[in-house]
C-alpha positions in Angstrom: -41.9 -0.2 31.8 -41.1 2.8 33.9 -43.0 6.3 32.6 -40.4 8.8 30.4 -40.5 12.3 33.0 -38.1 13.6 30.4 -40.5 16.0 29.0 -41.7 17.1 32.3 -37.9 17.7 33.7 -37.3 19.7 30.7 -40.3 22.2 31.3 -39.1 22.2 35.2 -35.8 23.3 34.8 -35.2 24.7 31.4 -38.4 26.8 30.9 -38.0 28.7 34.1 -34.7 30.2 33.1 -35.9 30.4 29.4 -38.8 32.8 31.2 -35.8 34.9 33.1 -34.2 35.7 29.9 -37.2 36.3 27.9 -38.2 39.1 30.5 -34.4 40.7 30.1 -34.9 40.9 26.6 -38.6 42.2 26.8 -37.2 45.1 29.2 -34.6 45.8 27.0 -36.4 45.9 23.8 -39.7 47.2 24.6 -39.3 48.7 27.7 -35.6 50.3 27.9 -35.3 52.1 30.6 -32.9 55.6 30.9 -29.1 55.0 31.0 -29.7 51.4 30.4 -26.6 48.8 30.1 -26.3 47.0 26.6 -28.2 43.8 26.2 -25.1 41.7 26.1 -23.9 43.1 29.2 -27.6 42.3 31.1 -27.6 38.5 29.3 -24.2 37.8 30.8 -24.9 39.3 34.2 -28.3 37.3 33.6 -26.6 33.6 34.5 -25.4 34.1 38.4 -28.4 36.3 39.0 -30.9 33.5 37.2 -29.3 30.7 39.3 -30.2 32.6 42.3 -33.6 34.2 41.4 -34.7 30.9 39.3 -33.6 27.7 41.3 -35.6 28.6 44.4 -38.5 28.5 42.6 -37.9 25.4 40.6 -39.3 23.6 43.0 -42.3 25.7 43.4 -42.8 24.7 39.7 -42.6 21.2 40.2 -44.8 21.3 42.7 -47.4 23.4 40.6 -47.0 21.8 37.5 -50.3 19.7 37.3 -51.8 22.9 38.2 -51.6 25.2 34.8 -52.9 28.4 36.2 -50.4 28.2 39.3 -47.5 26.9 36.8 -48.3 30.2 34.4 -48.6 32.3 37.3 -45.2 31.0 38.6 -43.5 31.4 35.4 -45.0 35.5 34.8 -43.4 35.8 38.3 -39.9 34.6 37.3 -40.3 36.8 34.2 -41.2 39.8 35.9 -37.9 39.1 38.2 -36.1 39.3 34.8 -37.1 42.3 33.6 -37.1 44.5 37.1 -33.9 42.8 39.2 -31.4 42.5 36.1 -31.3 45.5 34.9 -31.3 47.0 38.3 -28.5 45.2 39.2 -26.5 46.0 35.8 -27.1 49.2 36.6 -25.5 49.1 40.3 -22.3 47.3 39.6 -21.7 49.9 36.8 -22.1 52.8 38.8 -19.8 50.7 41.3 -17.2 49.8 38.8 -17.1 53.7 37.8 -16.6 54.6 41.6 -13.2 52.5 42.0 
């Protein structure tokens, strides 16, 4: 009987981009910054920039997953990315679309 790796595919791939869009939502909520886009607008500019900030590093993570204090440090990391390059970015391609 071959071992079930569903669990640990699941925390590999899902909980990374679960980490992304808990760090938008923290920056929104707690930490808005001045002129900031609405939520909706960073959440749906979230999915292109998450599957190029996130799937590097997924397998960083799998590599680091027997290792919890590497794995949690990994994961703050992606967070962090949410919360600083989203709404950064938001912020850019509105002042861009306002330009044109």
């Amino acid at each position: 009987m071959e071992p079930n790796y569903s669990l640990n595919n699941f925390v590999v791939l899902l909980l990374p981009f679960l980490c992304y869009y808990l760090g938008i939502f923290i920056r929104k909520i707690v930490f808005p910054g001045t002129n900031s886009p609405p939520l909706l607008h960073q959440l749906l500019l979230g999915v292109p920039v998450s599957l190029v900030v996130v799937s590097p590093l997924v397998p960083v993570l799998a590599k680091t997953i027997s290792d919890l204090p590497a794995f949690l440090v990994s994961l703050g990391i992606i967070m962090e990315h949410g919360m600083l390059l989203n709404e950064t970015a938001t912020r850019h391609l509105s002042q861009l679309r306002k330009r044109a």
